[in-house]
N, C-alpha and C positions, 0 to 999 in steps of 0.2 A: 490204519490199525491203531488199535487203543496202545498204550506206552503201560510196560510192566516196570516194576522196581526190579532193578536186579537183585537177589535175595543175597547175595554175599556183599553186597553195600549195605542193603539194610541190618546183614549182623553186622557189620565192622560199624556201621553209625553209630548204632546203639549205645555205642561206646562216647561219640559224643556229646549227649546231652552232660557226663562229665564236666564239659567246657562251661558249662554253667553253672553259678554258683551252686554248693553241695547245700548251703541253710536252706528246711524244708520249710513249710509253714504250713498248718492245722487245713487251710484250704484245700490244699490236695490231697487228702485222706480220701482214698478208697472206698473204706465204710461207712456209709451213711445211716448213722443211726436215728432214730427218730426222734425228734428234737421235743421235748416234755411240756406239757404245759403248766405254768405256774399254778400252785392250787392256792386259789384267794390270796397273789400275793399282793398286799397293799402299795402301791407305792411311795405313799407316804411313810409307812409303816417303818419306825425307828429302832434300829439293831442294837447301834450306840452314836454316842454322844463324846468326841474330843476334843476337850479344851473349847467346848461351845459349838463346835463343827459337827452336822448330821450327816451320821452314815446310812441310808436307809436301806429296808428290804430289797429296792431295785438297784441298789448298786450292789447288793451281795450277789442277787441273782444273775446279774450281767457278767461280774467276773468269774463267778464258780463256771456259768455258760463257757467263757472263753477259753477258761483251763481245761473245760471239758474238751470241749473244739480242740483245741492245738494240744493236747494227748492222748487224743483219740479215743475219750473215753465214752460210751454211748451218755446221749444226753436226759438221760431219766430221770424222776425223781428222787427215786433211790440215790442213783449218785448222785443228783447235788445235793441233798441232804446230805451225806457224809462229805462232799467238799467245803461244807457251809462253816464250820467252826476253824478250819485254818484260812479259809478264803475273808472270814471275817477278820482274824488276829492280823492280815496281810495288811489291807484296807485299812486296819486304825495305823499302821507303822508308815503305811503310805501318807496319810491323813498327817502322821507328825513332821514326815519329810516335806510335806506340801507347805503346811504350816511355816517351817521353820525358813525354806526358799524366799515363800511371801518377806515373811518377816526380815531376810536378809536383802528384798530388791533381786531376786534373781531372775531374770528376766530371758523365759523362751520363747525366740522371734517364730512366730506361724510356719516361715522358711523351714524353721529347721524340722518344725512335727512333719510337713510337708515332704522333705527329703527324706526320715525317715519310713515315711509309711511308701512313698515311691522306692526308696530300695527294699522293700518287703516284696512290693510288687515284681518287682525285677529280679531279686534274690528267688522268688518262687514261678517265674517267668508268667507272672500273671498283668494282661493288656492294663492300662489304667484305669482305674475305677474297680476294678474286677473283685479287690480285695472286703470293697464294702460291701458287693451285693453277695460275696459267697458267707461273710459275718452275719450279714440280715438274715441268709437264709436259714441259718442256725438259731435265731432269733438274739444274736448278737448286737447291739449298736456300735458305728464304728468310734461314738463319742467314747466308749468304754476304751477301745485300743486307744485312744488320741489321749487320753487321761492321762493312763499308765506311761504312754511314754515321753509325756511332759514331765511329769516326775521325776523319772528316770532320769532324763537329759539334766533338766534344773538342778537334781542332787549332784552328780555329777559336778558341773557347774560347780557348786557350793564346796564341796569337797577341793577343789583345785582350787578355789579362791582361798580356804581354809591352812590348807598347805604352803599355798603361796611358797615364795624365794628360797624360804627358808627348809624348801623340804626338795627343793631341786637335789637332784645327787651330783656331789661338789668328785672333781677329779682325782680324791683321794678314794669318795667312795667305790668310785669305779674303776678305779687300780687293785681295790682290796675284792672286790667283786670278779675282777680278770684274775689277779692271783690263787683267789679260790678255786676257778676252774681248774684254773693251770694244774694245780697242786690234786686236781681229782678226776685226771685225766684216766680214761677206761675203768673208771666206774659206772655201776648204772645211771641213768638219767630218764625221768618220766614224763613223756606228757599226759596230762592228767585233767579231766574235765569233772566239774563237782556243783552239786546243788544243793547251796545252804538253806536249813529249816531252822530259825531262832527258836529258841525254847526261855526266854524272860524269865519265869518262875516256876517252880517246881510244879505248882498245878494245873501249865501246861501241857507238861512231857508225855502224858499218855494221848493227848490228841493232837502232837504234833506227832510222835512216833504212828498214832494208826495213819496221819497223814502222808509220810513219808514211805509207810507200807504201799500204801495205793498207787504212790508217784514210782514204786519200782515195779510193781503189777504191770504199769503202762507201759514203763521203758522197753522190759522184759518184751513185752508183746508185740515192740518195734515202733511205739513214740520214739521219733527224734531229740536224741537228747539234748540238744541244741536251744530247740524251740520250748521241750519244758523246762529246762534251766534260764530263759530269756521271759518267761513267762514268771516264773516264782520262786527260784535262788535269791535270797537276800544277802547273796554278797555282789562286791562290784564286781565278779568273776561275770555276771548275768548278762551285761551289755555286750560281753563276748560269746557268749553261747555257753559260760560257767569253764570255759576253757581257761585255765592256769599256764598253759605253755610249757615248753621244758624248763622242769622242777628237778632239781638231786634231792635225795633223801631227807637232806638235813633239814630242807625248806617245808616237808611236809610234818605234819601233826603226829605223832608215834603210831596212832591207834590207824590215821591213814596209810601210812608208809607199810604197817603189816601187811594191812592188805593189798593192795600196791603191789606188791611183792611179788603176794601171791597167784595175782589175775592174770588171764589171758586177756590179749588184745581186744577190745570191744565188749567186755563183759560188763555188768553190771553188779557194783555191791547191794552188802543188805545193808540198813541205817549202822550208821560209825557214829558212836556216841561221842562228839568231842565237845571244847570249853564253849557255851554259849548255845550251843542247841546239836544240831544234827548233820552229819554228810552221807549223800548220794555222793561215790563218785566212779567214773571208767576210764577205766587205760586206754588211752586214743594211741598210743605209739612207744615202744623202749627200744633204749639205743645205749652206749658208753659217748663219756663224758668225751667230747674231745672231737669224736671218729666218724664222724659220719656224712660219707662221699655222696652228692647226689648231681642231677644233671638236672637244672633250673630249664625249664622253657618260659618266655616270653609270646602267646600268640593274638592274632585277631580271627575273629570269627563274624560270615552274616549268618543272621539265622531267618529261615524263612517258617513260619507254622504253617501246621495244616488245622482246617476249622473241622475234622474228624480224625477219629484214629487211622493209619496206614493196614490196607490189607493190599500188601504188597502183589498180588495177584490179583485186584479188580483194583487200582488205587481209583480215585474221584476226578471230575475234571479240574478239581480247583489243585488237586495234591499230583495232575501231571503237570499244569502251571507252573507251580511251583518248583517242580523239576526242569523243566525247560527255562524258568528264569535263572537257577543255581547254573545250569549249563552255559546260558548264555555270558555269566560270569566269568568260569572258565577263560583264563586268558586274556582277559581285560585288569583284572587285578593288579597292579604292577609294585604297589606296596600297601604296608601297615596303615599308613593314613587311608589309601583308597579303600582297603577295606574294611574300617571302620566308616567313611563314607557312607558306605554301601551295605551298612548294616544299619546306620540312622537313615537312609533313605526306601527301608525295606521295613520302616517304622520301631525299630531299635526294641524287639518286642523280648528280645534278652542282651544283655549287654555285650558289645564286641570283645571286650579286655575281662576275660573271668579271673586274672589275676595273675602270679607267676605261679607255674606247675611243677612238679617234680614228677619227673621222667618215670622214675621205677613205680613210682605210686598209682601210674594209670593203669587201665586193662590194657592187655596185653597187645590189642588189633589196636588201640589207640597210640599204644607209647610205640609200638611198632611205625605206624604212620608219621609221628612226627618228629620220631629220630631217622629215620629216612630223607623226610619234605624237604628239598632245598629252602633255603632260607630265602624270602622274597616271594615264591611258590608259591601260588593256591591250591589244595589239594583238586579232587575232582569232588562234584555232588557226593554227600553222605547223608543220606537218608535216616532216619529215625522210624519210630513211631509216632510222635507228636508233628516233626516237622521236616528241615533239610538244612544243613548246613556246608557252607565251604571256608575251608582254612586254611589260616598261612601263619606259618614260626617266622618272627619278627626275630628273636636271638634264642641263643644256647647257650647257657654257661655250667663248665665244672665248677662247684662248688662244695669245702667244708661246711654244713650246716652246722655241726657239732661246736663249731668256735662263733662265739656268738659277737653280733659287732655292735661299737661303741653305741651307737642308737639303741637297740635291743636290751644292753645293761643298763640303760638311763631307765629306759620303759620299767623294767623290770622291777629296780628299785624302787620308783616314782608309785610303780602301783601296788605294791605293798605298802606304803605309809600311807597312799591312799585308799585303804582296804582297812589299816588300823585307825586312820582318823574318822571313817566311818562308823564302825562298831563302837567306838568310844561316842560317838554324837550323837550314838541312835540310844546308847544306855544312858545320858545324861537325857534328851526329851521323853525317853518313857517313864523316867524316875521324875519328873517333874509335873509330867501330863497329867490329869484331871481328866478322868476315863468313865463312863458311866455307859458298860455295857448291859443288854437287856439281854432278856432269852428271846 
């Protein structure tokens, strides 16, 4: 007799694809729009000219493609035509950043582009390689992503060398930083994710503002704000998904903090006119300063895929397989290490360790399940739609998340002067650059 999924596993799994990371990537978009063909676009054909460096028509086009891709906007002419004048303003600020790295010896080892497009692939549970062929199919090059995030890295880079010693936060600052708390305990406190549009000179502002119209069109329509914030935020907020983390009041920008205020959890603003160009931003979570009880889990997971979707009432031979191999699991698991084992030996096609969780923040058949699990415990097979997973709570801890510790206030500090020594770098190379853009 052929093996059926039990259907109340397959709800309660459902719950676990959670266990893997939440950052989406433009690859698994649903809609497949029809991807545009360029009308006579040259490749030669020169946009602008920085500091002697050519930007040309095919690198405009590959990025505005990418932006399209990862915010799921259909890929038509239409729209990259109107992507085309902020995709281009991007590209020459990238161009000064590339520039200015060279010029300083900043040097990114292959390793590390490598590692980052590998946790993309992992971050979106996509097999290796997966990520370039789903960019081709877009008529994306993966040399396009590999660029951007040379840059990105190398700035970075440049910026903490820039800082250097002397911008470490010294144990006074982080006494006057714990005090601060202390002192604004059960006030509000925001976490706050935001995507900055620079606006250079006044006769920007009306094509970065229609730009920033379109990037909330997309948000609105359920782009992951993550991926367009990592995409084209030009603040250092972007290497985090434009995530600022819990912020008080005081840290944020007045014309932000109104809104802020005002928003429900997960909302989207309209463009916030602030110093230097524009913010998107959403309330990802509020809380009071101080107060906030949560129960941390620690777990490992294998995860097994299926090479079609589950229809839990005919499943496939490869997806009872795969349930017969999650059973056979059952029981043999004996710890944390083991089943991390048995999740690189099961081709590690999502990572065992998604990270520490908070209890209350899962679905409910989830947080149910693993405040139950004995610790050491493999749960039983849980089924999905894409695959099957079995898991085990390595620990549990009560925790104040609201009192933030000493590591957390270093961070905190450190990247705000690294956010202001950026904006101050990027205004001295564009006021010096030698810029010669075309229509």
């Amino acid at each position: 007799m052929r093996a059926r999924f039990p259907s109340m596993l397959v709800s309660a799994a459902v719950t676990v694809c959670l266990l893997a990371p939440v950052t989406q990537h433009p690859a698994h978009a649903q809609r497949q729009a029809p991807v545009a063909v360029p009308q006579a676009v040259e490749s030669t054909g020169i946009v602008a000219i920085v500091n002697g460096d050519v930007i040309s028509r095919a690198d405009v086009d590959a990025r505005r493609r990418l932006f399209a891709l990862s915010s799921g906007l259909p890929v038509t002419n239409d729209v990259l035509d109107r992507l085309t004048p902020q995709v281009t303003r991007q590209l020459i600020d990238e161009r000064l950043r590339l520039q200015e790295t060279q010029r300083k010896r900043v040097v990114v080892q292959d390793k590390q582009i490598a590692d980052a497009i590998t946790g993309l692939e992992r971050s979106n549970n996509l097999p290796p390689g997966q990520l370039a062929k789903r960019l081709e199919a877009s008529g994306v090059g993966l040399r396009t992503l590999i660029d951007q995030i040379r840059v990105q890295i190398a700035w970075g880079q440049l910026l903490r060398q820039a800082v250097g010693q002397q911008g470490e936060p010294s144990d006074a600052d982080i006494a006057d930083q714990a005090a601060q708390i202390k002192s604004a305990v059960g006030q509000p406190e925001y976490r706050v994710g935001e995507i900055f549009t620079p606006v250079a000179t006044p006769g920007q502002d009306a094509e970065a503002h229609r730009f920033v119209d379109t990037v909330i069109g997309q948000l609105r329509a359920g782009a992951p704000f993550p991926v367009v914030a990592a995409q084209f935020s030009q603040s250092q907020t972007a290497l985090q998904g434009g995530d600022l983390g819990w912020v008080q009041g005081t840290s944020l920008d007045p014309a932000v903090l109104k809104v802020v205020k005002e928003m429900p959890p997960g909302a989207i603003s309209n463009p916030i006119k602030v110093p230097g160009g524009y913010d998107i931003v959403t309330l990802i979570a509020k809380r009071e300063v101080g107060r906030d009880m949560a129960t941390l889990v620690k777990v490992r997971q294998v995860w097994l895929p299926f090479t079609e979707k589950l229809d839990p009432a005919n499943p496939t031979s490869q997806q009872v397989s795969q349930l017969e191999a999650a059973r056979r699991l059952t029981g043999s698991l004996h710890s944390c290490d083991a089943t991390e084992a048995a999740n690189k030996a099961a081709g590690a096609v999502r990572p065992s360790d998604p990270g520490e969780l908070r209890l209350e923040a899962l679905n409910p058949q989830l947080r149910d399940l693993l405040s139950r699990l004995p610790l050491g415990q493999e749960s039983p097979p849980l089924p999905a739609p894409d695959g099957i997973s079995v898991v085990m709570v390595c620990a549990r801890e009560q925790k104040n998340l609201g009192v933030p510790s000493r590591d957390s206030l270093m961070d905190k500090i450190f990247n705000e002067r690294i956010e202001l020594v950026s904006r101050q770098m990027m205004r001295d190379l564009q006021r010096r650059a030698v810029i010669d853009q075309r229509a």
